[in-house]
N, C-alpha and C positions, 0 to 999 in steps of 0.2 A: 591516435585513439579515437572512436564512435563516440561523437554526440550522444549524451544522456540521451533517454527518451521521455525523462520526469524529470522534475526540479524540486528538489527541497519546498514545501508548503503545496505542490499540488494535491489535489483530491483526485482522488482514485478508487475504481470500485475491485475487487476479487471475492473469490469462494473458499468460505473456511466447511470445509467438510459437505454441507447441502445446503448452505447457508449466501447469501448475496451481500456482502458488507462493504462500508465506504470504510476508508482511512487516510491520512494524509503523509504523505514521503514527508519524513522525519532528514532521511539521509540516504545520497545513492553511496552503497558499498564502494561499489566500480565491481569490476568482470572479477568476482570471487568466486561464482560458481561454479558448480561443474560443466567443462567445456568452456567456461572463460563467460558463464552467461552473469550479466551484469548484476547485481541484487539490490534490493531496497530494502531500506526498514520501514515498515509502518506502522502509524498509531492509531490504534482505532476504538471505540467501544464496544464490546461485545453483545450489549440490548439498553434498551432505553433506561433505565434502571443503574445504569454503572456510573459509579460515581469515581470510578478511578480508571485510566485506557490501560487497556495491554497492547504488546507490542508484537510484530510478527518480521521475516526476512525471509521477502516472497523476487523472483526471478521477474524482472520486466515483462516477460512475455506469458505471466500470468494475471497482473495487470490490465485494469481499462483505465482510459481519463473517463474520471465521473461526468457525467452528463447532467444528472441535477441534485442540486444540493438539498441534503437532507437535513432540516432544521432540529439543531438540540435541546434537550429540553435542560 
């Protein structure tokens, strides 16, 4: 089986609709996807304002490693 290519607690950036949001892999699925593509769940907030995270389960290769961290308030 392929090396993850995220670890539980990394921060990661993707696109909810038009939008550029961090979240952190909660948990890799494994290759659930369609075609065997690997899935993550992430947690994320959806604007600074949220005082509770939603959750998403987005395919690795939608995915980036966050590059810089975004401070919460």
């Amino acid at each position: 089986m392929p090396k993850s290519q995220f670890q539980k607690g990394d921060l990661v950036t993707f696109r909810l609709t038009t939008r550029a949001l961090q979240g952190e892999i909660k948990e890799d699925r494994g290759p659930i996807g369609v075609n065997g593509r690997r899935l993550y769940l992430i947690e994320f907030l959806l604007d600074h304002d949220s005082t509770s995270p939603s959750q998403i389960e987005l395919p690795a290769d939608e995915l980036e490693a966050a590059r810089d961290i975004v401070s919460k308030k």
